[in-house]
MARTORMI-483645 format. One record per residue (C-alpha): residue number from 0; x, y, z. Coordinates in nm, 2 decimals, always signed. Each point is the difference from the previous one (the first is absolute). Example, Ala and Ser with C-alpha at 12.3 -4.5 7.8 and 13.67 -1.06 7.14 Angstrom:
<rs>
{n:0&px:+1.23&py:-0.45&pz:+0.78}
{n:1&px:+0.14&py:+0.34&pz:-0.07}
</rs>
This chain:
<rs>
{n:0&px:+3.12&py:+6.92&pz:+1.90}
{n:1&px:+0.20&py:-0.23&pz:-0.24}
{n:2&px:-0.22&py:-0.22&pz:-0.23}
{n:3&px:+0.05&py:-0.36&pz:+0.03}
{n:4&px:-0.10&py:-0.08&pz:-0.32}
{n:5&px:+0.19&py:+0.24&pz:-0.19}
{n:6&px:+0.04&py:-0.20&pz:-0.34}
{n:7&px:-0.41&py:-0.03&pz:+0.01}
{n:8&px:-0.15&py:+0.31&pz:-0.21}
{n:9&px:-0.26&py:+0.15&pz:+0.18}
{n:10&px:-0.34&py:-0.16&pz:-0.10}
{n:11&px:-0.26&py:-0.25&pz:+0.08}
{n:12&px:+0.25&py:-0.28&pz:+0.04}
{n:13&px:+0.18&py:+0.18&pz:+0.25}
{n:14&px:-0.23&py:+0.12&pz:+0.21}
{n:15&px:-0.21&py:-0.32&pz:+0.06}
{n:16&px:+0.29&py:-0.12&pz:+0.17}
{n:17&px:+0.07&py:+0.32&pz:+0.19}
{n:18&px:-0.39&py:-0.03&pz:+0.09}
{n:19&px:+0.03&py:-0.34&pz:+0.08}
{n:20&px:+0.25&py:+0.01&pz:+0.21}
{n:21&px:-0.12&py:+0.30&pz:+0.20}
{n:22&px:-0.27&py:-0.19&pz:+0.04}
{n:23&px:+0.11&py:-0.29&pz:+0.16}
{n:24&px:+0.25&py:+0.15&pz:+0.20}
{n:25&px:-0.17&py:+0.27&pz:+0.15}
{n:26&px:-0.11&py:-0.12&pz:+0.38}
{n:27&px:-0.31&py:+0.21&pz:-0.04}
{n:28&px:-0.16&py:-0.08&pz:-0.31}
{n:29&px:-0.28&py:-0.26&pz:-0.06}
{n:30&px:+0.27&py:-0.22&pz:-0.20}
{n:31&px:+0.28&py:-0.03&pz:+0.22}
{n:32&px:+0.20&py:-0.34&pz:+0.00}
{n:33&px:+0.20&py:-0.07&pz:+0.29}
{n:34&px:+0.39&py:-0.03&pz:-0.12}
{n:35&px:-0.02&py:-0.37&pz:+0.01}
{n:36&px:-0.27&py:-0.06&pz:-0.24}
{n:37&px:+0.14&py:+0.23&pz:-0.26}
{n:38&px:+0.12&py:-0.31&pz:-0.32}
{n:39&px:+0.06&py:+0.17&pz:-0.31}
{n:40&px:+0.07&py:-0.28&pz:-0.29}
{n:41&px:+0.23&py:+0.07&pz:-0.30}
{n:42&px:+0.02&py:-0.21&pz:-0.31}
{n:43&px:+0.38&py:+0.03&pz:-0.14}
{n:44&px:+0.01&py:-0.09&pz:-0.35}
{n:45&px:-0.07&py:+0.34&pz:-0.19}
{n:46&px:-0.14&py:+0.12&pz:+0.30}
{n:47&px:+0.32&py:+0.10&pz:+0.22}
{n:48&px:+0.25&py:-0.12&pz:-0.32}
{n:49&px:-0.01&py:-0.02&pz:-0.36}
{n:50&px:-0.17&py:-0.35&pz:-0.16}
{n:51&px:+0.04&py:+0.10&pz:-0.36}
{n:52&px:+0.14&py:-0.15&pz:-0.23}
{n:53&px:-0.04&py:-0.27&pz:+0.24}
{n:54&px:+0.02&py:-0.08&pz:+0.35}
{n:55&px:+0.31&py:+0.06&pz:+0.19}
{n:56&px:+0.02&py:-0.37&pz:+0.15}
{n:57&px:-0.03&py:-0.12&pz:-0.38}
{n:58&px:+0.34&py:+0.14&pz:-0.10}
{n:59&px:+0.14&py:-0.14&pz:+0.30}
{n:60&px:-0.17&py:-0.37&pz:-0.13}
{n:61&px:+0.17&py:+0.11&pz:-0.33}
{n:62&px:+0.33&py:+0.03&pz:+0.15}
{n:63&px:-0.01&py:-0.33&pz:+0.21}
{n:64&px:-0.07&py:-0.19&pz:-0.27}
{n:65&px:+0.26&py:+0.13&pz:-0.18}
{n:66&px:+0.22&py:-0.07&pz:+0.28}
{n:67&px:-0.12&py:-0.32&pz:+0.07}
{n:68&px:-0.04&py:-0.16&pz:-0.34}
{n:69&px:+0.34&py:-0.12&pz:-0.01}
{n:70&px:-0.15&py:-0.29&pz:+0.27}
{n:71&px:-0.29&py:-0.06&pz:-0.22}
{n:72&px:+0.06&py:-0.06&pz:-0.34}
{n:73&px:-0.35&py:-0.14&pz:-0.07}
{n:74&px:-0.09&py:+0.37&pz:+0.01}
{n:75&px:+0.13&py:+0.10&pz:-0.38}
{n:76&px:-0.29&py:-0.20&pz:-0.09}
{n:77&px:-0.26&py:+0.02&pz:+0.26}
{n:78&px:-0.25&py:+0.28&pz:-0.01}
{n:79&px:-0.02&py:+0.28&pz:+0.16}
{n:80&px:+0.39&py:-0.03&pz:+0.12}
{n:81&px:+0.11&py:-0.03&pz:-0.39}
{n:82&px:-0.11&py:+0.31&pz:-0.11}
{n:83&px:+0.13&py:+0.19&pz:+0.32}
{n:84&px:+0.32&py:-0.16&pz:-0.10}
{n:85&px:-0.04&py:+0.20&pz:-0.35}
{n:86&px:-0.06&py:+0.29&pz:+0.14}
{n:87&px:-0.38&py:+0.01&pz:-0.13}
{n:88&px:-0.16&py:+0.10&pz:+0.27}
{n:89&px:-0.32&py:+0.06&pz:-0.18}
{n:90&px:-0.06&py:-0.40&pz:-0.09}
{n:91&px:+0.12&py:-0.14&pz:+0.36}
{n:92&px:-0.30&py:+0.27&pz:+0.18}
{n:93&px:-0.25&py:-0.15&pz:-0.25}
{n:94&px:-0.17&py:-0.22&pz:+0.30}
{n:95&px:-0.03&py:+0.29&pz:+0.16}
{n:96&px:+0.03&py:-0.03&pz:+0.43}
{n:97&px:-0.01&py:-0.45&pz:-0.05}
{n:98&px:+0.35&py:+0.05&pz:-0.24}
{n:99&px:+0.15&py:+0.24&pz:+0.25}
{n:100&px:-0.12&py:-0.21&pz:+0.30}
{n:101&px:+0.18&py:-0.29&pz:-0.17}
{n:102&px:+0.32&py:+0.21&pz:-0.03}
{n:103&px:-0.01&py:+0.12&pz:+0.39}
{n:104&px:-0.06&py:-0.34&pz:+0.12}
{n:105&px:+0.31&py:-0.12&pz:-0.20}
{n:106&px:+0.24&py:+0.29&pz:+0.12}
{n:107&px:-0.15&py:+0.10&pz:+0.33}
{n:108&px:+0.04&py:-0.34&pz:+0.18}
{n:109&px:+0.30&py:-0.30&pz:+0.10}
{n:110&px:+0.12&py:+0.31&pz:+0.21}
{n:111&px:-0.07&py:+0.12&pz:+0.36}
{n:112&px:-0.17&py:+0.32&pz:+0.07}
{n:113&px:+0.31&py:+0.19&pz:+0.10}
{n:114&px:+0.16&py:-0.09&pz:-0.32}
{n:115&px:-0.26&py:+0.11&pz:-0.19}
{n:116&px:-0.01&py:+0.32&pz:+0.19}
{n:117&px:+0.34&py:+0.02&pz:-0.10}
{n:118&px:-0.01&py:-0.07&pz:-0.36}
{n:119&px:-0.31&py:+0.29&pz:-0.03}
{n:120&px:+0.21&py:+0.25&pz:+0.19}
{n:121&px:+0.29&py:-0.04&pz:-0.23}
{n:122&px:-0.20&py:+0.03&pz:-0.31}
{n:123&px:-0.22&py:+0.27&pz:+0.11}
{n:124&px:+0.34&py:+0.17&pz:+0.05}
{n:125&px:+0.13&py:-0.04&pz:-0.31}
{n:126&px:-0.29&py:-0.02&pz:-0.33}
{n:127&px:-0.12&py:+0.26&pz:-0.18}
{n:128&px:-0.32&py:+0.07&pz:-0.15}
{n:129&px:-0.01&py:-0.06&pz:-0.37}
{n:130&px:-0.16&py:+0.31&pz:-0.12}
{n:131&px:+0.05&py:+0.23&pz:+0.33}
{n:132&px:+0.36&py:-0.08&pz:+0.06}
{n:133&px:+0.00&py:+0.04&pz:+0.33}
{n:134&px:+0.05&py:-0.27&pz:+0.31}
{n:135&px:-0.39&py:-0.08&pz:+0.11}
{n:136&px:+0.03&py:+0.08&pz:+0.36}
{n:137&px:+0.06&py:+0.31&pz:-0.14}
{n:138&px:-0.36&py:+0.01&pz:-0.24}
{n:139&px:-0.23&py:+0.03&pz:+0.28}
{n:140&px:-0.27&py:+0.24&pz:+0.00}
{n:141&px:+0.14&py:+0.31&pz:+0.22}
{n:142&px:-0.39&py:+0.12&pz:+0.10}
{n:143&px:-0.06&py:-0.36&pz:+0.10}
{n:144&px:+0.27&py:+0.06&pz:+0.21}
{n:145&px:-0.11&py:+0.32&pz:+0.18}
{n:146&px:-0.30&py:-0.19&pz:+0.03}
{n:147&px:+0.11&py:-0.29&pz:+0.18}
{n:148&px:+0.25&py:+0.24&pz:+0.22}
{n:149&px:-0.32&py:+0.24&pz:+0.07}
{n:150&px:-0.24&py:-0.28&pz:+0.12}
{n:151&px:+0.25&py:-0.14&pz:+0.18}
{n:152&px:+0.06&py:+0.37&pz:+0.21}
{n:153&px:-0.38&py:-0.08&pz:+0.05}
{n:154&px:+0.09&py:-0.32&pz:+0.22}
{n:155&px:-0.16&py:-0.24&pz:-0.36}
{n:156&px:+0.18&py:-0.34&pz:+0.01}
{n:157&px:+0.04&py:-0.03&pz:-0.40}
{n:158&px:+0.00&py:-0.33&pz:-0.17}
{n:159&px:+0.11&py:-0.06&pz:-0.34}
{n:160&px:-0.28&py:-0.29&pz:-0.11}
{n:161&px:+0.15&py:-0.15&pz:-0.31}
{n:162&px:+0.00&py:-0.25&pz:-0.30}
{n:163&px:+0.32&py:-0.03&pz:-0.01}
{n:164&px:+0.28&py:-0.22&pz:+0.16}
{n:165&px:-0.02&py:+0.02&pz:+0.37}
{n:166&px:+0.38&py:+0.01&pz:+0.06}
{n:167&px:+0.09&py:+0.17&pz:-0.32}
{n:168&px:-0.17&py:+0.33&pz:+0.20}
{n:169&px:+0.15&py:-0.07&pz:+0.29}
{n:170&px:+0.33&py:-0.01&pz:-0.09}
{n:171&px:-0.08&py:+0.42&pz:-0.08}
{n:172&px:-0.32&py:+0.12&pz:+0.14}
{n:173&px:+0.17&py:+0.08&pz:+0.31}
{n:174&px:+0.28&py:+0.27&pz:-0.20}
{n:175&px:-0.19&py:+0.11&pz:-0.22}
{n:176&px:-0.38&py:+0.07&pz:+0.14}
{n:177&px:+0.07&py:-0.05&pz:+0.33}
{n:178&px:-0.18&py:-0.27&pz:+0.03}
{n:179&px:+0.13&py:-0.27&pz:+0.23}
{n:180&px:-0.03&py:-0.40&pz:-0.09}
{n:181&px:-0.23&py:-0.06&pz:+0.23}
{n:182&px:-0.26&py:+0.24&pz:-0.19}
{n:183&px:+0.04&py:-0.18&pz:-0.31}
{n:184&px:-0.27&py:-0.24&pz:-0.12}
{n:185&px:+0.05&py:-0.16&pz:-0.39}
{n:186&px:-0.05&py:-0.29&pz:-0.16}
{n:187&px:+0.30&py:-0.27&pz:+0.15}
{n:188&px:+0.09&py:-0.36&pz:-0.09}
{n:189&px:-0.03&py:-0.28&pz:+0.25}
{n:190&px:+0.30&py:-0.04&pz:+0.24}
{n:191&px:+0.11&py:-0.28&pz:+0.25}
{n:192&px:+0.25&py:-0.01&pz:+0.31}
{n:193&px:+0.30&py:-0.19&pz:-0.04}
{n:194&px:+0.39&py:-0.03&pz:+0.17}
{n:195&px:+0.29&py:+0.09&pz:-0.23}
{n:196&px:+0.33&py:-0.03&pz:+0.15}
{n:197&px:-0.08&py:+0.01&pz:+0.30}
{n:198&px:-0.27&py:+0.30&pz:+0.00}
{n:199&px:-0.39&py:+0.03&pz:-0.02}
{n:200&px:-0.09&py:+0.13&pz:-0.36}
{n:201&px:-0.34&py:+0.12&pz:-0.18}
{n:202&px:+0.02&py:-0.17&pz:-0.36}
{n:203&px:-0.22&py:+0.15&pz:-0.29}
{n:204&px:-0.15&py:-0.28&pz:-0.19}
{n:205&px:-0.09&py:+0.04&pz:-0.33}
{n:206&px:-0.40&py:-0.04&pz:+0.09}
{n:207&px:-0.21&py:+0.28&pz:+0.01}
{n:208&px:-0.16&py:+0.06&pz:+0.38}
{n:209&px:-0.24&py:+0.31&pz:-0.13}
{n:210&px:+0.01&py:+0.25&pz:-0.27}
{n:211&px:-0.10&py:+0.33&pz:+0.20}
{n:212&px:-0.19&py:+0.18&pz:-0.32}
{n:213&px:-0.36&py:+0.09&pz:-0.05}
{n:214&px:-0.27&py:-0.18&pz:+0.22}
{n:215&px:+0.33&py:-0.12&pz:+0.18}
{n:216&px:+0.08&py:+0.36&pz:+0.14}
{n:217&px:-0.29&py:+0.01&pz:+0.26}
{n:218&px:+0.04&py:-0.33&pz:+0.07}
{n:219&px:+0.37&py:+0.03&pz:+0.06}
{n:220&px:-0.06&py:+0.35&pz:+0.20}
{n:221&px:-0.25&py:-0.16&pz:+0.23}
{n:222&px:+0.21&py:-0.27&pz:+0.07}
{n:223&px:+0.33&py:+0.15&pz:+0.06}
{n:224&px:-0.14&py:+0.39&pz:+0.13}
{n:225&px:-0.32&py:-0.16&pz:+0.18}
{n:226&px:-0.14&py:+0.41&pz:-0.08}
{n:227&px:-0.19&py:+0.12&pz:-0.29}
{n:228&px:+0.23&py:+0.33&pz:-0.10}
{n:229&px:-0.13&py:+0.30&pz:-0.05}
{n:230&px:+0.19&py:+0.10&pz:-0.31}
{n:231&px:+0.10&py:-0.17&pz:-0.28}
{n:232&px:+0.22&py:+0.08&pz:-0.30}
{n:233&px:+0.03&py:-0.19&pz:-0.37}
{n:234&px:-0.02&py:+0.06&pz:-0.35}
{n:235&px:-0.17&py:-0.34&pz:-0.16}
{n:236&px:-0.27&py:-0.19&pz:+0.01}
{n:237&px:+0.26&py:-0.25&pz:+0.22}
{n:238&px:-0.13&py:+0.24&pz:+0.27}
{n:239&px:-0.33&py:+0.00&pz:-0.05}
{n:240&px:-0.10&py:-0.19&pz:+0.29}
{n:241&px:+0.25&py:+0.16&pz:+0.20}
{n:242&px:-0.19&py:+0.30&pz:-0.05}
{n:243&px:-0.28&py:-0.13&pz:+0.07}
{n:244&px:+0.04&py:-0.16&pz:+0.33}
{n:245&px:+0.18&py:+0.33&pz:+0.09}
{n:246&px:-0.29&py:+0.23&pz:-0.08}
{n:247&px:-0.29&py:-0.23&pz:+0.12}
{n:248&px:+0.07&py:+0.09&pz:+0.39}
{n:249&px:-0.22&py:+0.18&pz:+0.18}
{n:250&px:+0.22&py:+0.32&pz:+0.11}
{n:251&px:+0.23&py:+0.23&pz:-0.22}
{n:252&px:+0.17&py:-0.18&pz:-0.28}
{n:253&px:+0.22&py:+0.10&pz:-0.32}
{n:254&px:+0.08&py:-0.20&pz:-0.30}
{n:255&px:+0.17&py:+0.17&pz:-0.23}
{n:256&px:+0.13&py:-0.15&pz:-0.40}
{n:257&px:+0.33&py:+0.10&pz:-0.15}
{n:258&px:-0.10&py:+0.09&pz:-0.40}
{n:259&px:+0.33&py:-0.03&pz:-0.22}
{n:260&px:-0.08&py:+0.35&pz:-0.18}
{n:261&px:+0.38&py:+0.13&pz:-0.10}
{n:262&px:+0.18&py:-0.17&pz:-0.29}
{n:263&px:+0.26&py:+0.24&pz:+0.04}
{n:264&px:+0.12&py:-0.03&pz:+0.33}
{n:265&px:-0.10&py:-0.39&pz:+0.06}
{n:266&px:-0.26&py:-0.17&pz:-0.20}
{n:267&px:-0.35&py:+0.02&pz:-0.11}
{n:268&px:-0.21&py:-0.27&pz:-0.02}
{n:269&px:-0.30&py:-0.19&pz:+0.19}
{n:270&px:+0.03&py:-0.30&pz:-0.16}
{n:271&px:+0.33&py:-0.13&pz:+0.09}
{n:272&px:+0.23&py:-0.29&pz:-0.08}
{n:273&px:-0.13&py:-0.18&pz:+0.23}
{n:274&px:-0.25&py:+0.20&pz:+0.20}
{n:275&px:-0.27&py:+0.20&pz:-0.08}
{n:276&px:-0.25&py:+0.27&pz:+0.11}
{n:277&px:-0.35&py:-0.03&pz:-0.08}
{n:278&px:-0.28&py:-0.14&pz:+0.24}
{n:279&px:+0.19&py:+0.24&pz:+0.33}
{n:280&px:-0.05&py:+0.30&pz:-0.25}
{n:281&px:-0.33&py:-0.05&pz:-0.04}
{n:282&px:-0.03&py:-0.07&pz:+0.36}
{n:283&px:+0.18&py:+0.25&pz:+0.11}
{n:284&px:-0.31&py:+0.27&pz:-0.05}
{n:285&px:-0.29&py:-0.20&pz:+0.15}
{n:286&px:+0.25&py:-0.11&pz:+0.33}
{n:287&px:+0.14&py:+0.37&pz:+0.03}
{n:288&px:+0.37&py:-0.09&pz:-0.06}
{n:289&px:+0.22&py:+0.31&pz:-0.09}
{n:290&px:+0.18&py:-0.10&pz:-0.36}
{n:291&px:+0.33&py:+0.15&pz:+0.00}
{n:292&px:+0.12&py:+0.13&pz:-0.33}
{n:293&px:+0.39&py:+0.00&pz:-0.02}
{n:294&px:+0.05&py:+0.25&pz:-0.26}
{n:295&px:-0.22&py:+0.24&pz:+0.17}
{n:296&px:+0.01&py:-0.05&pz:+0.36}
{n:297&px:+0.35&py:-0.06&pz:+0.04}
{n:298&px:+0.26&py:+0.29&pz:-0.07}
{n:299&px:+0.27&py:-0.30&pz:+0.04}
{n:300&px:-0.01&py:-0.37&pz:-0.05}
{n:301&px:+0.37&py:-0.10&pz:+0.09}
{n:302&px:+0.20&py:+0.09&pz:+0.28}
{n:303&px:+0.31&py:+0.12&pz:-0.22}
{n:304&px:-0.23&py:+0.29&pz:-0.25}
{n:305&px:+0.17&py:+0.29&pz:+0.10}
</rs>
């Protein structure tokens, strides 16, 4: 029989979700889910892709507002756009998620949602990571992968639940996870319906509508699933409460935290640029969740390691 998770080393890790799955998919056992009840929830950043040195959508920010400075030449001056203009990249992500939430309001809106989807296609396309060198559709995790593919052999609908951008994901989820837009839930800014030459349009405004991160994750799953899931995946204390609601149902459950253990082949760290794992790792023994150590559970992290 050919393993499905191939690039998972054989271990504790690996077989929770072998167990888990057997479990809930096996018509005779205690456990068993019907097909249409089986949500599995995924956070993205450094949980399916790399979020080091920073997130993916940041360097896209970067790149806008180099782009678009040219129309606002206030921004030499004005902080944090001035010192992404200088290349310091250090100084503009000093106010943390308010400075970058300034600089996605101020590049992500005046445009309608297809051209936005357009614009992150064409970028994604083309930039490189700054240390990896290597297109970021292409720095996903490849046992994320099998995992996605192998619960979705198991009739699981899998959602990617998300801090980031809404239609930044969606402009890619569907190529590289297989993960359609539809199964896409992130933090988005508020739109409004309008005619342009003649034809209905969605415009994004630059207003925040929800920032899908932490307490917002249940909230936003609930809403937009209307199921608890019955596993979740992260790797910060952003899904925390992702976990949580995941885990607190009354029939099988797996939550399951991605530890950044291998500074060779990625990066090592819990506390991240601009996310960190702390309160989930202490959770994660009480609440049962299955801690995944990437330089010991997986034999590959990236789909092009020969």
């Amino acid at each position: 029989m050919t393993d499905p998770l191939v690039s998972w080393n054989d271990g504790v890790a690996k077989q929770a979700i072998l167990d888990f799955v057997a479990n809930v998919t096996t018509p005779n056992r205690p456990s068993f889910v019907p097909p249409g009840d089986r949500i599995a929830v995924f956070d993205n950043d450094g949980t399916l892709w790399v979020e080091q040195p920073l997130y993916v959508q940041a360097f896209f920010v970067f790149d806008r507002v180099q782009q678009l400075a040219p129309q606002y030449p206030e921004w030499q001056t004005q902080e944090p756009f001035a010192s992404v203009l200088k290349g310091d990249l250090k100084s503009a992500m000093a106010g943390g998620e308010s400075a970058l939430l300034e600089l996605v309001m101020a590049t992500h809106a005046g445009m309608t949602t297809d051209e936005f989807a357009a614009i992150a296609k064409d970028w994604l396309s083309t930039a490189k990571h700054p240390t990896l060198r290597r297109p970021y559709p292409e720095l996903v995790y490849q046992p994320m992968l099998e995992l996605l593919a192998y619960l979705q052999a198991h009739d699981f609908k899998n959602f990617i639940v998300s801090g980031g951008g809404v239609e930044f994901m969606r402009a890619c989820t569907e190529q590289i996870y297989g993960v359609p837009p539809e199964q896409v839930i992130g933090s988005s800014n508020k739109t409004q319906y309008e005619w342009r030459d003649g034809k209905p349009v969605i415009l994004r405004l630059p207003e925040l509508y929800f920032f899908n991160d932490k307490a917002g994750k249940p909230a936003a799953i609930q809403h937009y699933i209307g199921r608890r899931p019955l596993a979740a995946f992260g790797n910060s204390d952003g899904d925390l409460q992702m976990l949580q609601w995941t885990t607190a149902g009354s029939g099988a459950s797996l939550g399951m935290i991605v530890r950044h253990t291998d500074g060779d082949r990625e990066f090592a760290y819990d506390q991240g640029s601009m996310s960190s794992l702390k309160q989930a790792l202490v959770d994660a023994e009480k609440e049962g969740w299955v801690i995944v150590d990437m330089k010991r559970d997986w034999k590959q992290v990236f789909p092009f390691e020969q």
